[in-house]
TORKOL-786660 format. One line per field, with one value per atom (N, C-alpha, C): residue in one letter; atom name; residue number from 1; x, y, z. Coordinates in nm, 4 decimals, decimal comma, always signed. Atoms other than C-alpha are relative to their C-alpha. Example, Ala and Ser with C-alpha at 12.3 -4.5 7.8 and 13.67 -1.06 7.14 Angstrom:
BEGIN
lummar c(A/A/A/S/S/S)
marmar c(N/CA/C/N/CA/C)
tike c(1/1/1/2/2/2)
xx c(+0,0890/+1,2300/+0,0900/-0,0820/+1,3670/-0,0770)
yy c(-0,1190/-0,4500/+0,1200/-0,1190/-0,1060/+0,1090)
zz c(+0,0000/+0,7800/+0,0000/-0,0060/+0,7140/+0,0730)
***
This chain:
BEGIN
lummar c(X/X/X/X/X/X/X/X/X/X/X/X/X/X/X/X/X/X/X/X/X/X/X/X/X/X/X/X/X/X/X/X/X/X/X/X/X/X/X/X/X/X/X/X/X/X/X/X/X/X/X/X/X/X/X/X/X/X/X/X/X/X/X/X/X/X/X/X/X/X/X/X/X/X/X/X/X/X/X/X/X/X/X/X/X/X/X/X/X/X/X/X/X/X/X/X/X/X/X/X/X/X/X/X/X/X/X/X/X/X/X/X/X/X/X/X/X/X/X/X/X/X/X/X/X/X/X/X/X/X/X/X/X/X/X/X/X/X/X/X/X/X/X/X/X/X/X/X/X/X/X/X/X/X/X/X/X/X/X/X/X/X/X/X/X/X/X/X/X/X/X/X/X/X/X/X/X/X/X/X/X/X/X/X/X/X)
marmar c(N/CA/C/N/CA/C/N/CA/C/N/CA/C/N/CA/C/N/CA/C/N/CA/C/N/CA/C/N/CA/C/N/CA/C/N/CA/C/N/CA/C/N/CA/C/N/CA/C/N/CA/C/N/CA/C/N/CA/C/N/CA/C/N/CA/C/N/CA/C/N/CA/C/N/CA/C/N/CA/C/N/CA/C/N/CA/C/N/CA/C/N/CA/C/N/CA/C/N/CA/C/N/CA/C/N/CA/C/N/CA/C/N/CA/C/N/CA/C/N/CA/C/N/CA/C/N/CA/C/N/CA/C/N/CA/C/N/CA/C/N/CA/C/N/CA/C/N/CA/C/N/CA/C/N/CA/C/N/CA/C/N/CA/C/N/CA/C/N/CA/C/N/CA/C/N/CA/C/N/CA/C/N/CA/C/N/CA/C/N/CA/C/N/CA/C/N/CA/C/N/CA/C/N/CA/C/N/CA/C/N/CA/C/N/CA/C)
tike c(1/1/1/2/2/2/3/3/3/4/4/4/5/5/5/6/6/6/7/7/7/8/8/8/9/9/9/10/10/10/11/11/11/12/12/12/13/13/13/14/14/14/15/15/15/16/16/16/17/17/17/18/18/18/19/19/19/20/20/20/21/21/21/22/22/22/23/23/23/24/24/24/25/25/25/26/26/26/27/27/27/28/28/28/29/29/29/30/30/30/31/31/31/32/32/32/33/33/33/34/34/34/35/35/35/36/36/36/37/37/37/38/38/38/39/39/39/40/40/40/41/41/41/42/42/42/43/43/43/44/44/44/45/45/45/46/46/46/47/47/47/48/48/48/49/49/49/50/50/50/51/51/51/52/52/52/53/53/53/54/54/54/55/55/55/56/56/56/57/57/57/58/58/58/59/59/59/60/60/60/61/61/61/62/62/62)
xx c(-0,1044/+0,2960/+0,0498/-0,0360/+0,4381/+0,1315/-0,1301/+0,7426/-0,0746/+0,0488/+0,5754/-0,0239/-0,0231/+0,5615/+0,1285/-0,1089/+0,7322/+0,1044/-0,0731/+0,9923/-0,0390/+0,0579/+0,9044/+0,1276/-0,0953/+1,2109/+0,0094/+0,0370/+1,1310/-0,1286/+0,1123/+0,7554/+0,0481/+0,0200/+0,8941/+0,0661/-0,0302/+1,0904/-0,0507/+0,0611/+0,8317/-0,1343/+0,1299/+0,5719/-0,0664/+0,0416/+0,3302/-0,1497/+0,1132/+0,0481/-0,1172/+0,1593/-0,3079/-0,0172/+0,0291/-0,3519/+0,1253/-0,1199/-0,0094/+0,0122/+0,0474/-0,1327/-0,0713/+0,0873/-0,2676/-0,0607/+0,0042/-0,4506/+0,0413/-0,0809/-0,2717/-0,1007/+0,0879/-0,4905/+0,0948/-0,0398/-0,4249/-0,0365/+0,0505/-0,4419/+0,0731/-0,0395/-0,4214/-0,0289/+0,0640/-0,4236/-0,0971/+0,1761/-0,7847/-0,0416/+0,0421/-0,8611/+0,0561/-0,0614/-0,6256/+0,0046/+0,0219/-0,6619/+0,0073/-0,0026/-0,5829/-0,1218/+0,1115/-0,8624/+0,0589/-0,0553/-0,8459/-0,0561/+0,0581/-0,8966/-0,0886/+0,1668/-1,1485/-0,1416/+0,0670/-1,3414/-0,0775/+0,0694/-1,3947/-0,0688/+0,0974/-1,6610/+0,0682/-0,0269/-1,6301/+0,0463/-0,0286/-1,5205/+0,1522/-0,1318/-1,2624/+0,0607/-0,0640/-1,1283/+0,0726/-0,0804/-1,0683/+0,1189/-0,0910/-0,9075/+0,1252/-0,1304/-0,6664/+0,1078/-0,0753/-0,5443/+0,0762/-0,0516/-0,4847/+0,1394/-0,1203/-0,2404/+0,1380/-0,1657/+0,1198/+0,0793/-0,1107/+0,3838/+0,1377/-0,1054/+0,6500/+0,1310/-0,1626/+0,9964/+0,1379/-0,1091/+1,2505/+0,1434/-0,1533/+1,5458/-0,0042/+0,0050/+1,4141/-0,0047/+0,0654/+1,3750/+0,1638/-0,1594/+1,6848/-0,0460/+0,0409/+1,7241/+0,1463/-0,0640/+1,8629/+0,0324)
yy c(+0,0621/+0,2907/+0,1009/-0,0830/+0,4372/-0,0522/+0,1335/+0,3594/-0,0946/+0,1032/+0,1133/-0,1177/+0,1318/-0,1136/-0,1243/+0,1092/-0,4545/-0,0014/+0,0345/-0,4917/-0,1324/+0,1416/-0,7885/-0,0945/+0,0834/-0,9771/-0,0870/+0,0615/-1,0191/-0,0431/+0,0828/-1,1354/-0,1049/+0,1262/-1,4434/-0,0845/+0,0826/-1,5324/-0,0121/+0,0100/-1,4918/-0,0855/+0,0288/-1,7123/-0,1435/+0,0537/-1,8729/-0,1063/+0,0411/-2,1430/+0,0572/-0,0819/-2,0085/-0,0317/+0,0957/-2,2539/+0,0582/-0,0312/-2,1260/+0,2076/-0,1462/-1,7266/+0,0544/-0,0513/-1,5465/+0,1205/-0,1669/-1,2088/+0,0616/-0,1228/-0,9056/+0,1233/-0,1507/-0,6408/+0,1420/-0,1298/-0,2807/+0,0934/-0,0894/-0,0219/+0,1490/-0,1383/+0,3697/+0,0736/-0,0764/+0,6647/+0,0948/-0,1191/+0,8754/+0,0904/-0,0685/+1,2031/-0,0779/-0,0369/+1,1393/-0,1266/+0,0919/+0,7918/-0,1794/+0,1460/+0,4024/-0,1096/+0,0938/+0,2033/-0,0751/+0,1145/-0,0997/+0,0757/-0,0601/-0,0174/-0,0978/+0,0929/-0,3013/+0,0651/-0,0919/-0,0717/+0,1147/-0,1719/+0,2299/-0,0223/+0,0073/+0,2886/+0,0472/-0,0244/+0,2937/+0,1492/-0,0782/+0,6350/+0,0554/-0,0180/+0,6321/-0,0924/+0,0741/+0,3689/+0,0321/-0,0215/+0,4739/+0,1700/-0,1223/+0,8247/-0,1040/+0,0583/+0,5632/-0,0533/+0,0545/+0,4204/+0,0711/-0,0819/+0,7402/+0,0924/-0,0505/+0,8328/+0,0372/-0,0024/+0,9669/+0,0157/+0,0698/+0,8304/+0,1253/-0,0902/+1,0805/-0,0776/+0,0274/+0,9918/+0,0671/-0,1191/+1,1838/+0,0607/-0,0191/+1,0901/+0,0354/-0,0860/+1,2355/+0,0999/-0,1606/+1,5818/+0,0608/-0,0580/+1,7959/+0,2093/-0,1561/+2,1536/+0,0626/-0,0532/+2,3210/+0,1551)
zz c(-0,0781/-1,0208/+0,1033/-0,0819/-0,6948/+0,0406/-0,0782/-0,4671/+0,1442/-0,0952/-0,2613/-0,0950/+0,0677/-0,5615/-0,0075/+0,0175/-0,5847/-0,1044/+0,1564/-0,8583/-0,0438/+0,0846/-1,0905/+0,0794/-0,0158/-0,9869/+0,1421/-0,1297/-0,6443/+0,0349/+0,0028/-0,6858/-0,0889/+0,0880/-0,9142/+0,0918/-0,0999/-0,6471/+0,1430/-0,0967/-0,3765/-0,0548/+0,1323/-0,6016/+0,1481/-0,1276/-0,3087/-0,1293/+0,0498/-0,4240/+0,1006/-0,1019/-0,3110/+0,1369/-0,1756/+0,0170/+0,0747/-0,1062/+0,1264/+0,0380/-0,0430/+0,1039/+0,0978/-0,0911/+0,3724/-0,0055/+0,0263/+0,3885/+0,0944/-0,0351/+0,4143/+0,0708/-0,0386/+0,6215/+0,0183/+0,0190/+0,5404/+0,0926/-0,1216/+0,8561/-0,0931/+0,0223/+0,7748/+0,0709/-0,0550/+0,9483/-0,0417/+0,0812/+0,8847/+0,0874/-0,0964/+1,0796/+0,1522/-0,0994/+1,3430/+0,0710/-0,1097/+1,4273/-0,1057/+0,1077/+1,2306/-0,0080/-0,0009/+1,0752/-0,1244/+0,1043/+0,8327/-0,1684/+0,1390/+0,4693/-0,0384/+0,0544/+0,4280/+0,0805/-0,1043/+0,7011/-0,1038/+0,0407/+0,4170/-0,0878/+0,0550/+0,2009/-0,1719/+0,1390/-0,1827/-0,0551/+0,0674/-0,2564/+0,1310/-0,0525/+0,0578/-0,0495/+0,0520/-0,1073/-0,1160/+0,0730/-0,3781/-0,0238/-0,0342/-0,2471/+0,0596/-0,0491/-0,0489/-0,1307/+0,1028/-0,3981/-0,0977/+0,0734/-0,5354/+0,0322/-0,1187/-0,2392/-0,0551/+0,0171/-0,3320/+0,0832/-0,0850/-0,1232/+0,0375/-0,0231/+0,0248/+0,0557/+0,0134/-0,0187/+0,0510/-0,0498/+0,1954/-0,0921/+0,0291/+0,0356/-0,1535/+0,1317/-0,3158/+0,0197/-0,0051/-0,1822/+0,0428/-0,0347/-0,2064/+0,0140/+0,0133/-0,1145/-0,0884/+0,1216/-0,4415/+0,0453)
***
């Protein structure tokens, strides 16, 4: 789980039947420049899933 996950509470009230879903395309930046993530090959893929998310407002200077 990361922070880019949904909370449960707000997918029950976003609850779509299939015909009314659309796809979501995923753009990232890669060496300096944005491509789609349906674009990468099986092992960039799965480096994109492993990604950890930077959070500003968790970072304190102690």
């Amino acid at each position: 789980m990361n922070d880019m996950t949904v909370p449960s509470p707000v997918l029950s009230a976003a609850d779509l039947k299939d015909e009314e879903r659309t796809r979501c395309e995923v753009w990232t930046r890669v060496m300096g420049y944005h491509r789609p993530v349906t674009s990468f090959n099986k092992g960039k893929k799965s480096e994109h899933r492993e990604r950890q998310f930077f959070v500003e407002g968790r970072c304190s200077m102690s």
